[in-house]
PDB file of N, H, CA, C and O in Angstrom:
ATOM      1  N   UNK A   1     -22.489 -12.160  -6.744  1.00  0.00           N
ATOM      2  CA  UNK A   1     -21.114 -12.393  -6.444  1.00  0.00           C
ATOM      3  C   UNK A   1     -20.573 -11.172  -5.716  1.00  0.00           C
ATOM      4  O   UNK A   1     -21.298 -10.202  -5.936  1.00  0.00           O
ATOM      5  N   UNK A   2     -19.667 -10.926  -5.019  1.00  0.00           N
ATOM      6  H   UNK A   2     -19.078 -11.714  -4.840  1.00  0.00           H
ATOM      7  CA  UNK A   2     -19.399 -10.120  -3.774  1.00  0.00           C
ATOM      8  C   UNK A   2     -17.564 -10.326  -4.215  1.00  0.00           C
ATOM      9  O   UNK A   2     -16.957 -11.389  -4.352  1.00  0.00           O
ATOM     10  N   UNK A   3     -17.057  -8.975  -4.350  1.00  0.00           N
ATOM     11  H   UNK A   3     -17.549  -8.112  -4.239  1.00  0.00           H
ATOM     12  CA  UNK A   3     -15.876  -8.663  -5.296  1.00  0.00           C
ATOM     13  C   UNK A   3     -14.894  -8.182  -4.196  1.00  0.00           C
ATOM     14  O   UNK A   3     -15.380  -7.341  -3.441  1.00  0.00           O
ATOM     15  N   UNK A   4     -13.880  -8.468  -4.004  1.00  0.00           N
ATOM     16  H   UNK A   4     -13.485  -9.151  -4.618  1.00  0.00           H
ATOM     17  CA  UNK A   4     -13.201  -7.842  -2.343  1.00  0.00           C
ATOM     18  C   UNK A   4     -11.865  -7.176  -3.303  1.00  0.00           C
ATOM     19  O   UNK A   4     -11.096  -7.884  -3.953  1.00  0.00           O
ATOM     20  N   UNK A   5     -11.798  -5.806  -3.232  1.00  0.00           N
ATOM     21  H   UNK A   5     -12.423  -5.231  -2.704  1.00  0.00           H
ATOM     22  CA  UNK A   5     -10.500  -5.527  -3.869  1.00  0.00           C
ATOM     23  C   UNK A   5      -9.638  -4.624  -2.630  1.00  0.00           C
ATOM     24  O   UNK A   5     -10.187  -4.158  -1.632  1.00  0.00           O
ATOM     25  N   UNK A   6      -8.584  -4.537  -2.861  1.00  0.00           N
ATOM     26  H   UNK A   6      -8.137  -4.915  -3.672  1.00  0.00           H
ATOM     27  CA  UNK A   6      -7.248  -4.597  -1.254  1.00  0.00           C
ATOM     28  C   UNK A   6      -6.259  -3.605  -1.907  1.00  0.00           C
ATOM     29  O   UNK A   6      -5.362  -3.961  -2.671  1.00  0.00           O
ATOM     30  N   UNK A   7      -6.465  -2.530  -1.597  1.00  0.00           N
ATOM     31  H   UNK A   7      -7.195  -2.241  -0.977  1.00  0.00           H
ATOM     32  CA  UNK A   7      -4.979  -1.503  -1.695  1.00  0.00           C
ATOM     33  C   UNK A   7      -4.114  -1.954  -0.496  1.00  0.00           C
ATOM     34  O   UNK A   7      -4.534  -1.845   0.656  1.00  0.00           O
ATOM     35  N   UNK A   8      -2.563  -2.602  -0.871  1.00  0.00           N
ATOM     36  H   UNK A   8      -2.221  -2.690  -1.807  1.00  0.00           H
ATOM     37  CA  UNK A   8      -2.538  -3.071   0.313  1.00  0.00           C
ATOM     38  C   UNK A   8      -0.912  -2.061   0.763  1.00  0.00           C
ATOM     39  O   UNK A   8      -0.289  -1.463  -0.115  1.00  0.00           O
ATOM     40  N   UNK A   9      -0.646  -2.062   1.661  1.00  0.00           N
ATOM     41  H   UNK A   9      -1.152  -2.548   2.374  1.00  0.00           H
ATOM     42  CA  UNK A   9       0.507  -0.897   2.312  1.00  0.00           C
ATOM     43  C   UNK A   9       1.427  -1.524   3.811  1.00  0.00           C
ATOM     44  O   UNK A   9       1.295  -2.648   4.297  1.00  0.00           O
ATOM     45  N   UNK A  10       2.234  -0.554   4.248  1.00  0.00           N
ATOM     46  H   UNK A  10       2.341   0.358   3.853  1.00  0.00           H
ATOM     47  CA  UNK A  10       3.319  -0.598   5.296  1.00  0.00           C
ATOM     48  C   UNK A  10       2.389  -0.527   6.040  1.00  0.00           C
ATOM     49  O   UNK A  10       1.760  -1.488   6.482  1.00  0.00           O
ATOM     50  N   UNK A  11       2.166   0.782   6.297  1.00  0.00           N
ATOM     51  H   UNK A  11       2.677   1.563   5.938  1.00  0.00           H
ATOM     52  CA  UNK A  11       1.335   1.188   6.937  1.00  0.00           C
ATOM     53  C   UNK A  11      -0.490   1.114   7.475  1.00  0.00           C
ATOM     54  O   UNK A  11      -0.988   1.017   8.597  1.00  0.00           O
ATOM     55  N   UNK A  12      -1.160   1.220   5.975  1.00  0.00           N
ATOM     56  H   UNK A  12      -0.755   1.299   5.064  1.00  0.00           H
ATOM     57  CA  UNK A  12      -2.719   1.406   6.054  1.00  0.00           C
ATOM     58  C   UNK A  12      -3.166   0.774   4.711  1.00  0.00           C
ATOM     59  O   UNK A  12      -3.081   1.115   3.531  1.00  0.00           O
ATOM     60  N   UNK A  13      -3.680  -0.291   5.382  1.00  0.00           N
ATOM     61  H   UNK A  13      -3.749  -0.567   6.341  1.00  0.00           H
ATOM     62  CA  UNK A  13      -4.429  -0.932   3.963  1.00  0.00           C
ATOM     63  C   UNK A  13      -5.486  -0.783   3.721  1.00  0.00           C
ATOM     64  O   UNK A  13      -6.251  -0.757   4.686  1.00  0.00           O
ATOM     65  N   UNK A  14      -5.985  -0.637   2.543  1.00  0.00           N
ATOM     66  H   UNK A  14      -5.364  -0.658   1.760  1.00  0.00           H
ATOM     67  CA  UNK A  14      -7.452  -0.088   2.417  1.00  0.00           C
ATOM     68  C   UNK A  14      -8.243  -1.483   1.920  1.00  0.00           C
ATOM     69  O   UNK A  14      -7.631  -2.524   1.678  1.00  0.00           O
ATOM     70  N   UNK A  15      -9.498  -1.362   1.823  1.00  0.00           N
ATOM     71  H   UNK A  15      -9.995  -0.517   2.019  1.00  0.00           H
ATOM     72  CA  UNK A  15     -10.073  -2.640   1.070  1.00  0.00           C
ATOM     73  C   UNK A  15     -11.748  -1.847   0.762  1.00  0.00           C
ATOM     74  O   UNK A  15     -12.224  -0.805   1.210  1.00  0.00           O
ATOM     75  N   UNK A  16     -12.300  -2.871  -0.183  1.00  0.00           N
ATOM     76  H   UNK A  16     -11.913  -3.718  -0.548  1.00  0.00           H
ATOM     77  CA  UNK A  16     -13.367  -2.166  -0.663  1.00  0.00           C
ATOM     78  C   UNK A  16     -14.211  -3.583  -1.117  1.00  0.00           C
ATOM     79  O   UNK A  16     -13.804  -4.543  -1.772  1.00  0.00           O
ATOM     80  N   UNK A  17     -15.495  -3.336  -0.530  1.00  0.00           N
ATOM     81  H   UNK A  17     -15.826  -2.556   0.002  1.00  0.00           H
ATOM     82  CA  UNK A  17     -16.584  -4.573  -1.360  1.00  0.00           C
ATOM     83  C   UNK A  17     -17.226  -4.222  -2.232  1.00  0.00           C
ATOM     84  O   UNK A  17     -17.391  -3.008  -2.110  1.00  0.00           O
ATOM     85  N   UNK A  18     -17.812  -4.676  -3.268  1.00  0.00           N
ATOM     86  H   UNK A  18     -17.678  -5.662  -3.367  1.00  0.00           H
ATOM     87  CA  UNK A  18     -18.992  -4.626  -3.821  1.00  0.00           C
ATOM     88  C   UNK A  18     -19.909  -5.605  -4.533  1.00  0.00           C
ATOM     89  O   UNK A  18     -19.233  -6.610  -4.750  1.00  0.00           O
ATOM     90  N   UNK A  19     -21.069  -5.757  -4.965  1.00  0.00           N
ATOM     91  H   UNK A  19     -21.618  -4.940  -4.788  1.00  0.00           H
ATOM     92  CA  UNK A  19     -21.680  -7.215  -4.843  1.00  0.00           C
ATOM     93  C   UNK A  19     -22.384  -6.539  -6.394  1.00  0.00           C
ATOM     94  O   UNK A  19     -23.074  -5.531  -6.547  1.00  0.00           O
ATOM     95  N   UNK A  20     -21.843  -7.640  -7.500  1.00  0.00           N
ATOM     96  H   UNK A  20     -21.282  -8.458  -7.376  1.00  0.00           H
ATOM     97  CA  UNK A  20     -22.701  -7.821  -8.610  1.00  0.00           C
ATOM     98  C   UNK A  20     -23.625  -8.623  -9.146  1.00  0.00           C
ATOM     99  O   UNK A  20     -23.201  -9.710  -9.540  1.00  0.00           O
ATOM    100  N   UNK A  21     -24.630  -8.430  -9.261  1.00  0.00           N
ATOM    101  H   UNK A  21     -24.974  -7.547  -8.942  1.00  0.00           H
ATOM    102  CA  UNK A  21     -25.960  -8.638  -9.945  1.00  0.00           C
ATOM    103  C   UNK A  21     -25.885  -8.487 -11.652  1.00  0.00           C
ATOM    104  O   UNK A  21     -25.825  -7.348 -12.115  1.00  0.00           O
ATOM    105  N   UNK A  22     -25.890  -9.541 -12.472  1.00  0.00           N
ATOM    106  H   UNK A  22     -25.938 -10.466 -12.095  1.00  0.00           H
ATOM    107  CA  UNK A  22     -25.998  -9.121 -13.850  1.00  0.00           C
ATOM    108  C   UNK A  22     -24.972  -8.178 -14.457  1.00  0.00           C
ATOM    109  O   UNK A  22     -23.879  -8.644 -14.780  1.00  0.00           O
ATOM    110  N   UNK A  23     -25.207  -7.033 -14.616  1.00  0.00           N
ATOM    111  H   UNK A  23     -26.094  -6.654 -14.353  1.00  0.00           H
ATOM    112  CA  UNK A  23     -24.881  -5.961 -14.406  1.00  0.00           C
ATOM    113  C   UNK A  23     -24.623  -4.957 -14.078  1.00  0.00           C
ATOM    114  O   UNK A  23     -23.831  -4.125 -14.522  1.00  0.00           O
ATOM    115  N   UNK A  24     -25.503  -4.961 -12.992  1.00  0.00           N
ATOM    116  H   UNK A  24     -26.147  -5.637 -12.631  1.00  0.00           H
ATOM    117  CA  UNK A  24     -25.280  -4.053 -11.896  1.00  0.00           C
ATOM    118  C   UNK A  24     -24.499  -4.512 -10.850  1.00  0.00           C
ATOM    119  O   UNK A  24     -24.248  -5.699 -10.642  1.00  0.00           O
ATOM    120  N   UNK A  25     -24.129  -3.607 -10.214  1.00  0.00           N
ATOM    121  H   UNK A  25     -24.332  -2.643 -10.383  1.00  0.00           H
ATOM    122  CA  UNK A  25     -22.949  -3.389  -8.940  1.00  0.00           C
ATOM    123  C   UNK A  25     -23.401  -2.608  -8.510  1.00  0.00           C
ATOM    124  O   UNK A  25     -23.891  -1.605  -9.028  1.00  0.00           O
ATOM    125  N   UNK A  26     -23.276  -3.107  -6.796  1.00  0.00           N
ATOM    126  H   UNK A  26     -22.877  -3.921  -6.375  1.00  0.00           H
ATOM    127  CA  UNK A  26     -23.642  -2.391  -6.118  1.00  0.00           C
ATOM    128  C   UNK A  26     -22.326  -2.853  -4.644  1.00  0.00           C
ATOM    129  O   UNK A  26     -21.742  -3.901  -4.370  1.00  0.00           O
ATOM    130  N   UNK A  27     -22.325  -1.180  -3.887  1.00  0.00           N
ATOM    131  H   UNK A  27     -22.800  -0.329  -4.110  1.00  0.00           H
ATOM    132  CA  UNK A  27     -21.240  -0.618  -3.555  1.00  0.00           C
ATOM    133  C   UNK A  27     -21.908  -1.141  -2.085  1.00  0.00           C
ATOM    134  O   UNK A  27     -23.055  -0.859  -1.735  1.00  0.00           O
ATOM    135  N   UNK A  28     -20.834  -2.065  -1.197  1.00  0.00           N
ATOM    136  H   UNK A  28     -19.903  -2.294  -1.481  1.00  0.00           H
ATOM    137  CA  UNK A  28     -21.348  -2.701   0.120  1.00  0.00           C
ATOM    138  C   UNK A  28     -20.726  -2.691   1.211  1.00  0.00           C
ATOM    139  O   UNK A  28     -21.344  -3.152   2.170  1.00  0.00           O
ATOM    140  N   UNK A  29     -19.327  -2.178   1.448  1.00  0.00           N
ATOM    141  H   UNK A  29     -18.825  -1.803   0.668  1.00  0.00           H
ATOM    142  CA  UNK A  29     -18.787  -1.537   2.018  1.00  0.00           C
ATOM    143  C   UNK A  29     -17.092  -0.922   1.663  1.00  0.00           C
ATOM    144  O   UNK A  29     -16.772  -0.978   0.476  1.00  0.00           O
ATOM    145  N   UNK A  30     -16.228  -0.454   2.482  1.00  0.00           N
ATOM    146  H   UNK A  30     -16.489  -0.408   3.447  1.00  0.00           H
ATOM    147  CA  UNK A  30     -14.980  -0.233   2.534  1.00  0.00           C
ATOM    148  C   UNK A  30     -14.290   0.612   4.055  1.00  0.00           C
ATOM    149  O   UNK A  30     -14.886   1.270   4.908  1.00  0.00           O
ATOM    150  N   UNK A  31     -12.892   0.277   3.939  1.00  0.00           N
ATOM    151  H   UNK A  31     -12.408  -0.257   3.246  1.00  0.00           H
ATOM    152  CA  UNK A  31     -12.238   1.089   4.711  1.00  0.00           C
ATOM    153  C   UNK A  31     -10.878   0.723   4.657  1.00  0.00           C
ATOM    154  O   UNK A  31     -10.179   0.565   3.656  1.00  0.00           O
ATOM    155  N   UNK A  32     -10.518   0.580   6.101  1.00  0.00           N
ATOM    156  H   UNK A  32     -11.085   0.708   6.914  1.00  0.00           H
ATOM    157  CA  UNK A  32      -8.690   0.033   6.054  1.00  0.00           C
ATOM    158  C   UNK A  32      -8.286  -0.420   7.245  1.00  0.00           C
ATOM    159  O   UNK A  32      -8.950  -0.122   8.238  1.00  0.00           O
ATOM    160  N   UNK A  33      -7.515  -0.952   7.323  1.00  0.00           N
ATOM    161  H   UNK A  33      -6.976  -1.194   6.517  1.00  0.00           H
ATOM    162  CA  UNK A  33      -6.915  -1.628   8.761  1.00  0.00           C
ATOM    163  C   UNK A  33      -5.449  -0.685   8.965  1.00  0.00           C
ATOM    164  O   UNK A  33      -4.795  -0.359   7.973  1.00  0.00           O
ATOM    165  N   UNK A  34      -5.158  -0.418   9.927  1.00  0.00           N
ATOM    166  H   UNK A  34      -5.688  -0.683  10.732  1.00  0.00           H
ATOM    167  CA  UNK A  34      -3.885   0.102  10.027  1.00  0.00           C
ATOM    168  C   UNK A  34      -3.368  -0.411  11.068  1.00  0.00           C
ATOM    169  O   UNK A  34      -3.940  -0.746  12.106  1.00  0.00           O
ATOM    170  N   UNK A  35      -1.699  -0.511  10.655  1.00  0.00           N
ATOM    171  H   UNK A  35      -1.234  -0.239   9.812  1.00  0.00           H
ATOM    172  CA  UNK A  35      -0.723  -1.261  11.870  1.00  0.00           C
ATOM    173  C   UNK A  35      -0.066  -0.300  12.462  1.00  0.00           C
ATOM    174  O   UNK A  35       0.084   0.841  12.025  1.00  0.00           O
ATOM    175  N   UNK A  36       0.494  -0.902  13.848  1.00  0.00           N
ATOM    176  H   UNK A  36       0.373  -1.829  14.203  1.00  0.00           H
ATOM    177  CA  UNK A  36       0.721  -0.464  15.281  1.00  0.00           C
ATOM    178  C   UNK A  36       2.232   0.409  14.585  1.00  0.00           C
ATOM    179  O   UNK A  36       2.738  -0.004  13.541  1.00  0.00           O
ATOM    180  N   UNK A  37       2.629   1.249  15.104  1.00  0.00           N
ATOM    181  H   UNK A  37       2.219   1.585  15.952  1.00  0.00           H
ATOM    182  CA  UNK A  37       3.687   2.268  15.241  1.00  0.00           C
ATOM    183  C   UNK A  37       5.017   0.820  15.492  1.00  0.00           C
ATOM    184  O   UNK A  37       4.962  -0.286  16.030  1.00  0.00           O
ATOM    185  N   UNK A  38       6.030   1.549  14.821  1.00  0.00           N
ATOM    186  H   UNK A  38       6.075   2.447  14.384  1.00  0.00           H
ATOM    187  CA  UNK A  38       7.276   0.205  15.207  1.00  0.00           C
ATOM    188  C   UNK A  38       7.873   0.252  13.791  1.00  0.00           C
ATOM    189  O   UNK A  38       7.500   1.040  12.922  1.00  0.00           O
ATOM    190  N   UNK A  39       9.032  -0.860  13.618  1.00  0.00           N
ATOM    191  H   UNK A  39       9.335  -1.500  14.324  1.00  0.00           H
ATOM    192  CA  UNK A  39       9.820  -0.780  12.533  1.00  0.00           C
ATOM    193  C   UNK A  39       9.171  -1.692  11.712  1.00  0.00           C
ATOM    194  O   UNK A  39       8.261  -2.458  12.027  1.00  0.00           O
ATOM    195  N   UNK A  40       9.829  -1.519  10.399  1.00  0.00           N
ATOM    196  H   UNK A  40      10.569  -0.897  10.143  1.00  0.00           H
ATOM    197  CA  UNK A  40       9.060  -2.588   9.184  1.00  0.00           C
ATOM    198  C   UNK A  40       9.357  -4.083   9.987  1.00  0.00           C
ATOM    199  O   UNK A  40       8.283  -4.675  10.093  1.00  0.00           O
ATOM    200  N   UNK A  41       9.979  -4.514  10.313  1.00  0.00           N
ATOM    201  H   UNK A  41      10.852  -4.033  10.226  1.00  0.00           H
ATOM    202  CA  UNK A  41      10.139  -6.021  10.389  1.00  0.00           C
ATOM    203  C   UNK A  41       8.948  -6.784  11.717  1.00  0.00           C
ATOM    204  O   UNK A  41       8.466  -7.909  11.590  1.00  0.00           O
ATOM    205  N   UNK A  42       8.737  -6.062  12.651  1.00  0.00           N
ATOM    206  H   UNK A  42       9.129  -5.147  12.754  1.00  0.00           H
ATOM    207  CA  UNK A  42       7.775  -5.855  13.900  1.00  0.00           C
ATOM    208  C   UNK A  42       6.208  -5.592  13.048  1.00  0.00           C
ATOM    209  O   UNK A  42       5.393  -6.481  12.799  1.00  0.00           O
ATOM    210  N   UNK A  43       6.095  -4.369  12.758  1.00  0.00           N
ATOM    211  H   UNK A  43       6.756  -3.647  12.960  1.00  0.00           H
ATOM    212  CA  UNK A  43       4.527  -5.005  11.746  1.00  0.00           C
ATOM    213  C   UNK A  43       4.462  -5.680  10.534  1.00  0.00           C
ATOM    214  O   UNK A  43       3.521  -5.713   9.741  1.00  0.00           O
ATOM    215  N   UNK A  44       5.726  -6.303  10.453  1.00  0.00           N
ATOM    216  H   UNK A  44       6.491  -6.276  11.097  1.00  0.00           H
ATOM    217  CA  UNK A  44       5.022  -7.253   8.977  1.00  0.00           C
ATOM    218  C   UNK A  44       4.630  -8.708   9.474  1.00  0.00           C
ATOM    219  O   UNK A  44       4.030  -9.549   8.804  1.00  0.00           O
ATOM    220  N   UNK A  45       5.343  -8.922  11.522  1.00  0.00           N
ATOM    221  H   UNK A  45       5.831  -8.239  12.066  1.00  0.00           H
ATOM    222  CA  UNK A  45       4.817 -10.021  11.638  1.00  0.00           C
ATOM    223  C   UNK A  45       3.566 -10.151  12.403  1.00  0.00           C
ATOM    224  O   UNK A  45       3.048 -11.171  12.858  1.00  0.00           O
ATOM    225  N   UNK A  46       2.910  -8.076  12.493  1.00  0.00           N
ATOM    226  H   UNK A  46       3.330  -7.247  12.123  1.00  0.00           H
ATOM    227  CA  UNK A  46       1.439  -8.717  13.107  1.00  0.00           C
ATOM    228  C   UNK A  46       0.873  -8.849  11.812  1.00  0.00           C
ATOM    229  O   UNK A  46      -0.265  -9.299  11.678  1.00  0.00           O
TER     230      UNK A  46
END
């Protein structure tokens, strides 16, 4: 199973995968998307 967890922001959202086996977990990627310069109402509709 493959687990998607989302720090999510104004600015820079982060996100993180990881894929469990039994008990084990294992770490499969991460990073963040960040939005364009502008006022709150302009990047909340990209």
């Amino acid at each position: 199973m493959r687990i998607l967890g989302i720090d999510p922001g104004l600015q820079v959202t982060g996100f993180g995968v990881i894929e469990s086996s039994g008990a084990q977990l294992r770490y499969v990627t991460s990073g963040c998307v960040k939005s364009g310069a502008g006022d709150l109402a302009t990047r909340l509709k990209s």
